[in-house]
Structures are given as structure tokens and as C-alpha cells.
C-alpha positions in Angstrom: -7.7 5.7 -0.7 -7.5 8.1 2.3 -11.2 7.2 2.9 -10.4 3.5 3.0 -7.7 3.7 5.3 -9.5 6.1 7.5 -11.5 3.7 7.9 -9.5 0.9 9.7 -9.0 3.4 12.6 -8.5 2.9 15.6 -7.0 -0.5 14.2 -4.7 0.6 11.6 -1.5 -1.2 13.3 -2.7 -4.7 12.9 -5.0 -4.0 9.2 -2.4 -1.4 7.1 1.0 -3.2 8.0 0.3 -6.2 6.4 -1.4 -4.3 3.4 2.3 -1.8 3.8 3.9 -5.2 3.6 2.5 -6.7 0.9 2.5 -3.4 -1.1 6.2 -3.1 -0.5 6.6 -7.1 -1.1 5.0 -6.7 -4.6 7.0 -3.8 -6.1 10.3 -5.8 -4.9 9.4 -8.8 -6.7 7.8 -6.8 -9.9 10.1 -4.0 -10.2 9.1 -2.5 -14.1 5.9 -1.9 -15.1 6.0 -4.6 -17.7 7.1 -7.2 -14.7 4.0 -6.3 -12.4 1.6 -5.5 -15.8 1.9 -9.7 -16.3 3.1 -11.4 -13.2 0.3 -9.5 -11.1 -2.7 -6.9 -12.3 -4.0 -10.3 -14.0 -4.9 -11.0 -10.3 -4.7 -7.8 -9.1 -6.4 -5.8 -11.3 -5.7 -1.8 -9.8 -1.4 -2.8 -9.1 0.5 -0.7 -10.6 3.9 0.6 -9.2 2.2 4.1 -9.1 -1.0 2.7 -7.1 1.2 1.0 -4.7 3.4 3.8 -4.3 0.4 6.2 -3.6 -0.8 3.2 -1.2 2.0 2.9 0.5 2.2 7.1 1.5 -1.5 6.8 2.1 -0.6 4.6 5.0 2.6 6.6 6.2 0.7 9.8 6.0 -2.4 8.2 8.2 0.4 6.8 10.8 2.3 9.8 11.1 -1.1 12.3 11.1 -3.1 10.2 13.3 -0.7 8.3 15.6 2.7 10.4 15.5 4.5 7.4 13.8 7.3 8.9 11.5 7.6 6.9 8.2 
């Protein structure tokens, strides 16, 4: 994961917040497990709320390392 968002650098502003956003959107609107498990990994396969959790620090931990941005 770290690899893939190393990868959008020096353009992680404009590629990882919408991915942030729609990370963040998904775990609102599928809260439990169960919720996401049928309303989304049918489409998404890899969502989970633990994948999208460990997505979402990925991209705080890049911003903050490699451009000073506090989460």
C-alpha cells in the first residue's frame, strides 16, 4: 500500500484526497462489516473496514512524512 501511494508523489494532493474521500465516504455509509461485506466488496472486492482504515493512515502517514501535513 505504501508502495502505491508513494507512487503518486509529487501529486498526492490532487490523486490520494479523493481516494481519502471516498475511503472515508464508504465506511460512513457501510459502518459493520456485514453492511460493507454486501452493499460493497461485491464491487469492491479488497473493502473491508480494516483495509480502508489501513488506507486511510497510509495516506495520513505519506502527507505528514513527505509534505509536513498533520492528519
Amino acid at each position: 500500500m505504501d508502495a502505491a501511494i508513494g507512487s503518486e508523489h509529487p501529486y498526492c494532493r490532487e490523486l490520494l484526497a479523493p481516494l481519502a474521500a471516498e475511503a472515508q465516504s464508504a465506511l460512513v455509509l457501510f459502518p459493520e462489516e456485514q453492511a460493507m461485506r454486501e452493499g460493497l466488496s461485491p464491487v469492491v472486492r479488497w473493502a473491508t473496514p480494516q483495509a480502508l482504515r489501513r488506507l486511510l493512515r497510509a495516506v495520513d502517514d505519506h502527507m505528514e512524512r513527505e509534505h509536513g501535513v498533520l492528519p
